[in-house]
N, C-alpha and C positions, 0 to 999 in steps of 0.2 A: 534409469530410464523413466523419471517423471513429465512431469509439465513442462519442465526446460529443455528438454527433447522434442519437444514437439518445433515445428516449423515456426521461424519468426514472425511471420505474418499469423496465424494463432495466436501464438501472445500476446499480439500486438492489440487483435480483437477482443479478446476475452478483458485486457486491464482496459483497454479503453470504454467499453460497455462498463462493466462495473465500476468505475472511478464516476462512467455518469451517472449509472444512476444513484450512487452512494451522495453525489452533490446536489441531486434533483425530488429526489424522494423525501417526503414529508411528513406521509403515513408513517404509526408508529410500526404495524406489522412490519412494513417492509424495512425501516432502519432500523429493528432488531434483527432481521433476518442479515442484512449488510454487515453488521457492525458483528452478529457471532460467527458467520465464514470467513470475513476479514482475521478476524481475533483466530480461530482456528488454524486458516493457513498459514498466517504469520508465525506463529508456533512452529507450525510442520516446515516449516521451510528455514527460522531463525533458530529456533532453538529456547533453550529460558531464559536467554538475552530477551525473545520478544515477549516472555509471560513477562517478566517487571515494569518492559517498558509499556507493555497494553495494558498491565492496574494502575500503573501511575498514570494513562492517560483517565481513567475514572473518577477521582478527585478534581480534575484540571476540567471535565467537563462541569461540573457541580457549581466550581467559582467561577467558571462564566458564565451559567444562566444567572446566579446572583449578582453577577456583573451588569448582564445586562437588564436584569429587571429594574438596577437601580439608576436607568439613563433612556430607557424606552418602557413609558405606561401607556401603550394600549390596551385595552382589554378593560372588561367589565365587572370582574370578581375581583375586589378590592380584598387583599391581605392584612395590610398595614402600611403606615406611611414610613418613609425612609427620615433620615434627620434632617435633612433640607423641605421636610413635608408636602416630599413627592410622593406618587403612589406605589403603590408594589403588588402587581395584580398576578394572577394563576397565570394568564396566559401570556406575559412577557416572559414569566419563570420558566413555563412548559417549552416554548419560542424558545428559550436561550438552551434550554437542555435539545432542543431537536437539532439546533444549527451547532454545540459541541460537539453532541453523538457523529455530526454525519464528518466532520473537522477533522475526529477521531477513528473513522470507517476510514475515510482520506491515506490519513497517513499510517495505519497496515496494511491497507492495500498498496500503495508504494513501497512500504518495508519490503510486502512479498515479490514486488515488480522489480526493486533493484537486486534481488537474488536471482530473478528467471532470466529476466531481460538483459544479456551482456551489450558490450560495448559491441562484441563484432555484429549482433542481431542487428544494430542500430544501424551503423554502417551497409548493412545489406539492406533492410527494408527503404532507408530513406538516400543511400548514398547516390544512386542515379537521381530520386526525385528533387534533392535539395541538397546540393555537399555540403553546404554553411548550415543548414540546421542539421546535418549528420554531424559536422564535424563539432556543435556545440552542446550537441545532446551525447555524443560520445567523449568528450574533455568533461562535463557532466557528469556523466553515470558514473568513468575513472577515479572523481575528485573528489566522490562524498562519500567512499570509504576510506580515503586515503584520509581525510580531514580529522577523524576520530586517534588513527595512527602516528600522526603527524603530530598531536596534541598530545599522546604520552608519550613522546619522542621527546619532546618541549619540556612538558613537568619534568621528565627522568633527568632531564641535563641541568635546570634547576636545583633540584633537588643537594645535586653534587655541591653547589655551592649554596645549600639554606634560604635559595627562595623558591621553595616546594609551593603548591595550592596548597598543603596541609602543615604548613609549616610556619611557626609565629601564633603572635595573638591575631585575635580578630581584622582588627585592621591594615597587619602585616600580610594577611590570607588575601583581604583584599587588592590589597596592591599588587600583591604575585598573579591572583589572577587575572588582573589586567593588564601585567607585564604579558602573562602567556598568552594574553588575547592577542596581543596585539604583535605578539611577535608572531602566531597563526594566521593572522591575516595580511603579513607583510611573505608569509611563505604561500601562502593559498595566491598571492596576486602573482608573484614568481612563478608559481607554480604552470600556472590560468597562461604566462605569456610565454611560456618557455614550453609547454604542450600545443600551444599555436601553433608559433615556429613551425616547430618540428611538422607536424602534421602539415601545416602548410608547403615547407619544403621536399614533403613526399610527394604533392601533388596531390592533396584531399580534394582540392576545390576544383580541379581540370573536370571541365565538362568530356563524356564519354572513356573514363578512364575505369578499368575492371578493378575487380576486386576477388580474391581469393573468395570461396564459398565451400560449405562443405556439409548446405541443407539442401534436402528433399524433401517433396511435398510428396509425402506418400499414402497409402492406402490408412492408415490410425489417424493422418492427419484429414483427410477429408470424411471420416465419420466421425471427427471431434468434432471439425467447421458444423456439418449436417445438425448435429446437435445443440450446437452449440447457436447457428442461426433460428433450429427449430424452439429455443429457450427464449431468444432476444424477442422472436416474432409475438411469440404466446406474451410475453409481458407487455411488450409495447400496444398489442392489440386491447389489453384490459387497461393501460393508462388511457389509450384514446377514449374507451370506451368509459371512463372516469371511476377506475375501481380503487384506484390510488388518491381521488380525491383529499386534501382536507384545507379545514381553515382556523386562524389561532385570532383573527380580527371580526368584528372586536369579541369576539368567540369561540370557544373550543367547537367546533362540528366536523366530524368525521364521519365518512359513509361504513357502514358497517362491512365486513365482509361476505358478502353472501354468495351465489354462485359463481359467475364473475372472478368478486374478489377470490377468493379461494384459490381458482385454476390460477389467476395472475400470479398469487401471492407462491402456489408450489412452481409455480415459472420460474418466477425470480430466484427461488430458493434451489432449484435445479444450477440454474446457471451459474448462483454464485458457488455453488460445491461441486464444480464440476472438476476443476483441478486437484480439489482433496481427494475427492473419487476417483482422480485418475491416481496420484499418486497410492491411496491405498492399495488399488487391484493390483501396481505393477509389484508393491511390494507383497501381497499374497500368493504372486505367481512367482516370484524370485523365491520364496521359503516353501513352495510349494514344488519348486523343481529340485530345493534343495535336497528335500526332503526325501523327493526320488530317486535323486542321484546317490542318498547317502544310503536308500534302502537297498538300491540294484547292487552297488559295491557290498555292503554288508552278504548278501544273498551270492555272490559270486565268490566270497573271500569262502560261506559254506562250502558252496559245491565244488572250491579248491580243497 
Protein backbone atom coordinates (compact mmCIF):
# COMPACT_ATOMS: atom_id res chain seq x y z
CA UNK A 1 0.00 0.00 0.00
CA UNK A 2 2.55 2.67 -1.39
CA UNK A 3 2.13 5.59 -3.78
CA UNK A 4 0.62 3.38 -6.30
CA UNK A 5 -2.38 3.03 -4.11
CA UNK A 6 -3.06 6.19 -3.85
CA UNK A 7 -5.83 7.67 -6.47
CA UNK A 8 -4.88 8.27 -10.20
CA UNK A 9 -5.54 11.73 -10.25
CA UNK A 10 -2.52 12.01 -7.20
CA UNK A 11 -0.27 10.58 -9.33
CA UNK A 12 -1.04 12.19 -12.00
CA UNK A 13 -0.23 15.47 -9.84
CA UNK A 14 2.53 14.71 -8.03
CA UNK A 15 4.76 13.52 -11.73
CA UNK A 16 3.32 16.20 -13.35
CA UNK A 17 4.55 18.95 -10.91
CA UNK A 18 7.92 17.26 -10.55
CA UNK A 19 8.65 16.45 -14.21
CA UNK A 20 8.07 20.50 -14.37
CA UNK A 21 9.99 21.61 -12.25
CA UNK A 22 12.93 19.17 -12.84
CA UNK A 23 12.82 20.74 -16.81
CA UNK A 24 12.43 24.49 -15.46
CA UNK A 25 14.73 24.79 -12.61
CA UNK A 26 18.20 26.10 -13.11
CA UNK A 27 19.30 26.93 -9.67
CA UNK A 28 21.79 24.50 -8.50
CA UNK A 29 20.06 24.01 -5.00
CA UNK A 30 17.04 22.94 -6.48
CA UNK A 31 18.43 20.50 -9.32
CA UNK A 32 20.47 18.75 -6.69
CA UNK A 33 17.55 18.47 -4.65
CA UNK A 34 15.33 16.92 -8.08
CA UNK A 35 17.96 14.94 -9.22
CA UNK A 36 18.80 13.04 -5.36
CA UNK A 37 14.64 12.29 -4.87
CA UNK A 38 14.53 11.31 -8.46
CA UNK A 39 17.62 9.00 -7.85
CA UNK A 40 16.25 7.78 -4.45
CA UNK A 41 12.71 6.75 -5.57
CA UNK A 42 13.87 5.32 -8.61
CA UNK A 43 15.65 2.90 -6.42
CA UNK A 44 12.74 2.29 -4.13
CA UNK A 45 10.48 1.55 -6.74
CA UNK A 46 13.08 -0.19 -9.47
CA UNK A 47 15.32 -1.97 -7.64
CA UNK A 48 19.38 -2.17 -8.65
CA UNK A 49 18.14 -2.29 -12.13
CA UNK A 50 17.70 1.64 -11.26
CA UNK A 51 21.17 2.11 -9.25
CA UNK A 52 23.38 1.12 -12.60
CA UNK A 53 21.11 2.67 -14.87
CA UNK A 54 21.25 6.33 -12.58
CA UNK A 55 25.45 5.98 -12.35
CA UNK A 56 25.53 5.36 -15.87
CA UNK A 57 23.46 8.27 -16.42
CA UNK A 58 26.51 10.30 -14.47
CA UNK A 59 29.32 10.04 -17.09
CA UNK A 60 26.51 10.60 -19.97
CA UNK A 61 25.98 13.88 -18.25
CA UNK A 62 29.85 14.98 -18.07
CA UNK A 63 30.12 14.32 -22.21
CA UNK A 64 27.59 16.48 -22.76
CA UNK A 65 28.48 19.57 -21.01
CA UNK A 66 31.86 18.99 -23.00
CA UNK A 67 29.79 18.56 -25.89
CA UNK A 68 28.31 21.34 -25.56
CA UNK A 69 30.96 23.78 -24.56
CA UNK A 70 32.60 22.70 -27.78
CA UNK A 71 29.55 24.17 -30.16
CA UNK A 72 28.23 27.13 -27.80
CA UNK A 73 30.87 29.89 -26.30
CA UNK A 74 28.97 32.06 -24.43
CA UNK A 75 30.36 33.09 -21.44
CA UNK A 76 33.30 35.22 -20.34
CA UNK A 77 35.82 32.93 -18.44
CA UNK A 78 37.82 31.73 -21.18
CA UNK A 79 39.22 28.04 -20.41
CA UNK A 80 41.05 27.16 -23.40
CA UNK A 81 40.41 26.97 -27.13
CA UNK A 82 39.12 23.93 -28.69
CA UNK A 83 41.18 22.64 -32.09
CA UNK A 84 39.05 24.55 -34.52
CA UNK A 85 40.15 27.67 -32.03
CA UNK A 86 36.86 28.15 -30.61
CA UNK A 87 36.44 28.97 -27.11
CA UNK A 88 35.69 26.76 -24.29
CA UNK A 89 34.42 28.94 -21.34
CA UNK A 90 33.13 27.89 -17.52
CA UNK A 91 29.80 28.89 -18.34
CA UNK A 92 28.84 26.87 -21.52
CA UNK A 93 30.51 23.86 -19.43
CA UNK A 94 28.54 24.65 -16.18
CA UNK A 95 25.30 25.41 -18.92
CA UNK A 96 25.89 21.89 -20.36
CA UNK A 97 26.15 20.20 -16.87
CA UNK A 98 22.76 21.99 -15.71
CA UNK A 99 20.71 20.98 -18.98
CA UNK A 100 22.39 16.99 -18.50
CA UNK A 101 21.61 16.94 -14.67
CA UNK A 102 17.82 18.11 -15.37
CA UNK A 103 17.73 15.46 -18.91
CA UNK A 104 18.90 13.05 -16.18
CA UNK A 105 16.20 14.08 -13.17
CA UNK A 106 13.86 13.62 -16.39
CA UNK A 107 14.23 10.23 -17.09
CA UNK A 108 14.02 8.76 -13.21
CA UNK A 109 11.36 10.40 -12.64
CA UNK A 110 9.73 8.63 -15.61
CA UNK A 111 11.41 5.29 -14.63
CA UNK A 112 9.52 5.82 -11.30
CA UNK A 113 6.21 7.12 -13.25
CA UNK A 114 6.14 3.95 -15.52
CA UNK A 115 6.05 1.81 -12.29
CA UNK A 116 3.03 3.89 -10.30
CA UNK A 117 1.22 4.93 -13.30
CA UNK A 118 -0.53 1.79 -14.89
CA UNK A 119 -2.29 1.61 -18.06
CA UNK A 120 -5.65 1.17 -16.36
CA UNK A 121 -4.82 4.88 -14.31
CA UNK A 122 -4.45 6.27 -17.74
CA UNK A 123 -7.62 4.93 -19.15
CA UNK A 124 -9.50 6.30 -16.11
CA UNK A 125 -8.02 9.69 -15.71
CA UNK A 126 -8.08 10.78 -19.47
CA UNK A 127 -10.58 8.16 -21.01
CA UNK A 128 -13.87 10.36 -20.95
CA UNK A 129 -11.58 13.61 -21.41
CA UNK A 130 -9.64 12.30 -24.77
CA UNK A 131 -10.10 8.41 -25.84
CA UNK A 132 -7.36 8.92 -28.61
CA UNK A 133 -4.78 10.36 -26.11
CA UNK A 134 -6.01 7.47 -23.66
CA UNK A 135 -5.78 5.16 -25.96
CA UNK A 136 -2.08 6.18 -27.04
CA UNK A 137 -0.71 6.87 -23.84
CA UNK A 138 -2.14 3.43 -22.79
CA UNK A 139 -0.59 1.34 -26.05
CA UNK A 140 2.45 3.61 -24.64
CA UNK A 141 2.91 2.79 -21.08
CA UNK A 142 2.11 -1.27 -22.35
CA UNK A 143 4.93 -1.13 -25.08
CA UNK A 144 8.04 0.12 -23.41
CA UNK A 145 8.30 -2.71 -21.11
CA UNK A 146 7.33 -5.05 -23.50
CA UNK A 147 10.30 -3.52 -25.89
CA UNK A 148 13.19 -4.50 -23.38
CA UNK A 149 11.29 -8.36 -23.36
CA UNK A 150 10.82 -8.59 -26.75
CA UNK A 151 14.62 -7.77 -27.48
CA UNK A 152 15.88 -10.81 -25.48
CA UNK A 153 13.25 -12.70 -26.91
CA UNK A 154 15.17 -11.70 -30.49
CA UNK A 155 19.01 -12.25 -29.25
CA UNK A 156 17.82 -15.74 -27.45
CA UNK A 157 16.49 -16.95 -30.92
CA UNK A 158 19.65 -15.72 -32.45
CA UNK A 159 21.73 -16.96 -30.60
CA UNK A 160 20.38 -20.72 -31.49
CA UNK A 161 21.54 -20.15 -34.81
CA UNK A 162 25.16 -18.01 -33.97
CA UNK A 163 24.00 -14.60 -34.77
CA UNK A 164 23.91 -13.71 -30.94
CA UNK A 165 24.81 -9.55 -30.05
CA UNK A 166 27.88 -11.38 -28.30
CA UNK A 167 28.59 -13.65 -30.74
CA UNK A 168 31.53 -13.25 -33.66
CA UNK A 169 34.35 -10.75 -34.07
CA UNK A 170 33.59 -7.30 -33.86
CA UNK A 171 32.15 -6.70 -37.02
CA UNK A 172 29.97 -9.72 -36.97
CA UNK A 173 28.61 -8.16 -33.37
CA UNK A 174 27.78 -5.45 -35.44
CA UNK A 175 25.80 -6.73 -37.90
CA UNK A 176 23.75 -9.07 -35.49
CA UNK A 177 22.83 -6.13 -33.79
CA UNK A 178 21.45 -4.56 -36.49
CA UNK A 179 19.89 -7.63 -37.59
CA UNK A 180 18.07 -7.44 -33.89
CA UNK A 181 17.43 -3.94 -34.38
CA UNK A 182 15.68 -4.15 -36.98
CA UNK A 183 13.88 -7.00 -36.56
CA UNK A 184 12.49 -5.05 -32.97
CA UNK A 185 11.41 -2.45 -34.75
CA UNK A 186 9.40 -4.49 -37.52
CA UNK A 187 7.78 -6.17 -34.13
CA UNK A 188 7.23 -2.91 -32.20
CA UNK A 189 5.41 -1.52 -35.66
CA UNK A 190 3.18 -4.79 -35.52
CA UNK A 191 2.93 -4.53 -32.30
CA UNK A 192 1.73 -0.44 -32.20
CA UNK A 193 -0.95 -1.74 -35.05
CA UNK A 194 -2.24 -4.82 -33.92
CA UNK A 195 -2.93 -3.04 -30.13
CA UNK A 196 -4.87 -0.35 -32.25
CA UNK A 197 -7.18 -2.73 -33.63
CA UNK A 198 -7.96 -4.41 -30.84
CA UNK A 199 -8.52 -1.47 -28.60
CA UNK A 200 -10.17 0.14 -31.27
CA UNK A 201 -12.57 -2.84 -31.85
CA UNK A 202 -13.63 -2.64 -28.04
CA UNK A 203 -14.78 0.56 -28.51
CA UNK A 204 -11.77 2.74 -26.94
CA UNK A 205 -12.63 5.69 -29.01
CA UNK A 206 -16.98 5.80 -28.48
CA UNK A 207 -17.76 8.84 -26.92
CA UNK A 208 -19.71 8.29 -23.48
CA UNK A 209 -18.68 4.75 -23.01
CA UNK A 210 -17.75 3.38 -19.22
CA UNK A 211 -15.08 1.76 -17.95
CA UNK A 212 -14.67 -0.66 -15.12
CA UNK A 213 -12.90 1.41 -11.91
CA UNK A 214 -11.94 0.23 -8.74
CA UNK A 215 -10.40 3.75 -7.28
CA UNK A 216 -11.63 5.87 -4.50
CA UNK A 217 -10.82 9.09 -3.62
CA UNK A 218 -10.49 8.69 0.03
CA UNK A 219 -9.72 10.25 3.24
CA UNK A 220 -5.21 9.51 2.74
CA UNK A 221 -5.98 10.57 -0.63
CA UNK A 222 -7.15 14.11 0.16
CA UNK A 223 -4.47 14.73 2.85
CA UNK A 224 -1.89 13.74 0.44
CA UNK A 225 -3.63 16.26 -2.45
CA UNK A 226 -3.65 18.93 0.89
CA UNK A 227 -0.12 18.53 1.24
CA UNK A 228 0.93 17.93 -1.55
CA UNK A 229 -0.83 21.46 -3.07
CA UNK A 230 0.35 23.05 0.31
CA UNK A 231 4.29 22.01 -1.14
CA UNK A 232 3.43 23.15 -4.96
CA UNK A 233 1.99 26.65 -3.51
CA UNK A 234 5.06 27.40 -1.08
CA UNK A 235 7.52 26.77 -4.03
CA UNK A 236 5.76 28.29 -6.71
CA UNK A 237 5.34 31.44 -4.46
CA UNK A 238 9.38 31.72 -3.84
CA UNK A 239 9.91 31.14 -7.87
CA UNK A 240 7.56 34.29 -8.44
CA UNK A 241 9.03 35.81 -5.86
CA UNK A 242 12.56 35.13 -7.76
CA UNK A 243 14.27 32.69 -5.04
CA UNK A 244 14.98 30.31 -7.77
CA UNK A 245 16.64 32.98 -9.94
CA UNK A 246 19.94 32.33 -12.00
CA UNK A 247 21.89 33.16 -15.00
CA UNK A 248 24.93 31.38 -16.96
CA UNK A 249 25.09 34.58 -19.74
CA UNK A 250 27.33 35.80 -20.33
CA UNK A 251 27.78 35.06 -16.45
CA UNK A 252 27.63 32.79 -13.73
CA UNK A 253 25.09 34.89 -11.08
CA UNK A 254 22.88 33.23 -8.83
CA UNK A 255 20.91 34.65 -5.97
CA UNK A 256 22.04 33.31 -2.82
CA UNK A 257 19.58 31.55 -0.72
CA UNK A 258 18.40 33.36 2.03
CA UNK A 259 15.02 33.45 3.65
CA UNK A 260 12.92 33.18 0.88
CA UNK A 261 15.25 30.78 -0.81
CA UNK A 262 15.44 28.49 2.02
CA UNK A 263 11.54 28.00 2.77
CA UNK A 264 11.31 27.54 -1.27
CA UNK A 265 14.06 25.41 -1.38
CA UNK A 266 12.63 22.90 2.01
CA UNK A 267 9.24 23.14 -0.36
CA UNK A 268 10.45 21.87 -3.03
CA UNK A 269 12.33 19.17 -1.19
CA UNK A 270 9.16 18.28 0.68
CA UNK A 271 7.23 17.78 -2.24
CA UNK A 272 9.77 15.91 -4.11
CA UNK A 273 10.12 13.21 -1.08
CA UNK A 274 6.79 12.98 -0.49
CA UNK A 275 6.25 9.52 -2.10
CA UNK A 276 9.33 8.11 -0.49
CA UNK A 277 7.76 9.17 2.80
CA UNK A 278 4.81 7.77 1.99
CA UNK A 279 6.26 4.59 0.87
CA UNK A 280 8.53 4.36 4.02
CA UNK A 281 5.78 5.09 6.84
CA UNK A 282 3.37 2.41 5.08
CA UNK A 283 6.23 0.03 5.24
CA UNK A 284 6.96 0.84 9.19
CA UNK A 285 3.45 0.41 9.91
CA UNK A 286 3.22 -3.02 8.03
CA UNK A 287 6.46 -4.43 10.34
CA UNK A 288 5.25 -2.61 13.08
CA UNK A 289 1.87 -4.53 12.98
CA UNK A 290 3.84 -7.37 12.35
CA UNK A 291 5.57 -7.21 15.01
CA UNK A 292 2.27 -7.02 17.24
CA UNK A 293 0.75 -9.57 15.83
CA UNK A 294 3.87 -11.80 16.16
CA UNK A 295 3.97 -10.64 20.01
CA UNK A 296 0.11 -11.15 20.83
CA UNK A 297 0.33 -14.95 19.29
CA UNK A 298 3.71 -15.61 21.13
CA UNK A 299 1.88 -14.10 24.53
CA UNK A 300 -1.24 -16.41 23.85
CA UNK A 301 0.60 -19.53 22.83
CA UNK A 302 2.17 -18.67 26.95
CA UNK A 303 -0.95 -18.39 28.57
CA UNK A 304 -2.01 -21.63 26.60
Amino acid sequence: MGFEACHPAVNFIFFASVIYGAVTFKHPVFLLIAFLCAFAYSVKRCGKRAVILNLCLLPLILAFALYYSSYHHFGVTVLKKNFINNDITLESIVYGLVIGLRFATLCMWLEAMFRVVSSDKVVYLFGKVSPLLSLFLTILLRLIPRIGQEARRINLAQKGIGRGSNQGNIFQRIVNCLRIFSMLITWMISALALESDSMRSRGSLLRGRTAFSIYRFDNRDRAFVIALFSCITLTAMGVILGASKMWYNPRIIWRPLDGIGVVTAIGYLALCFMPMALELWTEYRFHAARKRGGHNDATGQRLL
